[in-house]
Structure formats: structure tokens, C-alpha cells
C-alpha positions in Angstrom: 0.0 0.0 0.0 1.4 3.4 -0.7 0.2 6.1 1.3 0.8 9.9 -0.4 3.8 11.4 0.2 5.6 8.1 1.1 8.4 6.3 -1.5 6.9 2.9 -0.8 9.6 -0.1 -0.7 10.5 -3.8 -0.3 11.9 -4.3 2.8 14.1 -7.1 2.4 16.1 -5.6 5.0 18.0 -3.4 3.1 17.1 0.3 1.4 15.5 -0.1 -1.8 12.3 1.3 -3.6 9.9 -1.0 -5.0 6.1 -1.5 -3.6 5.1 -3.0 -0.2 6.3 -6.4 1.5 3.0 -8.6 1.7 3.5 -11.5 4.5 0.0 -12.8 3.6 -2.6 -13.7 1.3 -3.9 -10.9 -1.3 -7.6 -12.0 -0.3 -7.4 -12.6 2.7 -9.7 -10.7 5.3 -7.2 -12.3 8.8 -4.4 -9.8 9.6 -1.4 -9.8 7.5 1.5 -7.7 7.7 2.5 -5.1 5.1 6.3 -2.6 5.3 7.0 -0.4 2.9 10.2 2.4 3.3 9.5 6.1 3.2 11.4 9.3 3.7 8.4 11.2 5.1 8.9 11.1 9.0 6.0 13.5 9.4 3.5 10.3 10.8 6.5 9.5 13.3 7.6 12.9 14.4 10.1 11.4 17.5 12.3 10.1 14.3 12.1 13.0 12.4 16.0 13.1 12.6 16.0 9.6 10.4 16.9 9.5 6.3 14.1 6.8 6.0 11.5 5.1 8.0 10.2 1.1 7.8 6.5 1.4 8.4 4.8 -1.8 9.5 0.6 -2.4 9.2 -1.8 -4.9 9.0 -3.0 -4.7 5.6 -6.3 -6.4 6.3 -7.3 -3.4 8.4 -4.8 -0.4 6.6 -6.7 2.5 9.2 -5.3 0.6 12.0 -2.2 1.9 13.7 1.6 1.3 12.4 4.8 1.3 13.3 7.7 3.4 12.6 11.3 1.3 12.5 14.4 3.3 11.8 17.3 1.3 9.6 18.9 0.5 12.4 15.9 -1.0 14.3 14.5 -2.9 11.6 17.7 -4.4 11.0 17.9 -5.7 14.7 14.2 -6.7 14.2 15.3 -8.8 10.9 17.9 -9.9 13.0 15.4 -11.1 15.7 13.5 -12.9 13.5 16.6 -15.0 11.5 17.8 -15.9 14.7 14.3 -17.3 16.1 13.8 -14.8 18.6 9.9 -14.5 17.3 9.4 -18.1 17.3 6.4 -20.1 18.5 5.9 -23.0 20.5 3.6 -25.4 19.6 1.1 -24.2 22.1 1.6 -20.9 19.9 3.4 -18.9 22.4 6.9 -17.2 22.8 9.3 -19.3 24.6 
């Protein structure tokens, strides 16, 4: 989704411009998670400071609220999730 004013992008972990990062169906009305990149800090004024911004939302339900990553953030998030710090057990909760 590309909101105006925003330079939507992949986030592959890494600065590039492209369209959104879908983590779910295209259909489907659950929650699935959508980041694109922009250089428009006004939504996040507390990182005004930052070049660009990874924006996180649940594209089922685009209104809702999002967050605001800097680079170095989302890259310790990324981080997070290769090493399994996200993980589930099989009851479905963190360790």
C-alpha cells in the first residue's frame, strides 16, 4: 500500500524502492503484515531526525495503527526474527 507522500519499498532488510512487502494472502480478510520504506517522518515525528523510516501495518485493516522502524531498528528486528527470537511454541506462544 502506498500512502501519499511516502516512496513505498521492499523491505528485504535493506534500502530499496519497490512496492510493499506482503506476508500474507492478497484476499485474505485475517491480519497480515505489510512494510514499505519512506522518507516522510511527518506520521513519526520522534524520528524526524532519520533519512528513512520502515512502516509496519496490518493490511487487512490499513486505518489501524503502524509502526515506525528506523534502519537501524528494523535491521535488529530482521535480525530477531533469522535468529528465532519470534518463534512459537507449539502451544503458539513465545518461549
Amino acid at each position: 500500500m502506498h500512502t501519499p507522500g511516502d516512496d513505498a519499498g521492499p523491505t528485504d532488510a535493506g534500502p530499496t524502492d519497490a512496492g510493499p512487502t506482503d506476508a500474507g494472502a492478497a484476499d485474505s480478510e485475517e491480519s497480515r503484515v505489510e512494510v514499505y520504506v519512506t522518507t516522510d517522518t511527518s506520521a513519526a515525528p520522534h524520528k524526524a531526525g532519520e533519512p528513512r523510516l520502515y512502516v509496519m501495518y496490518d493490511a487487512a485493516h490499513p486505518e489501524g495503527e503502524r509502526l515506525y522502524f528506523t534502519e537501524a531498528e528494523w535491521e535488529a528486528f530482521v535480525l530477531g526474527v533469522k535468529d528465532g527470537e519470534f518463534d512459537l511454541d507449539e502451544s503458539g506462544n513465545l518461549p
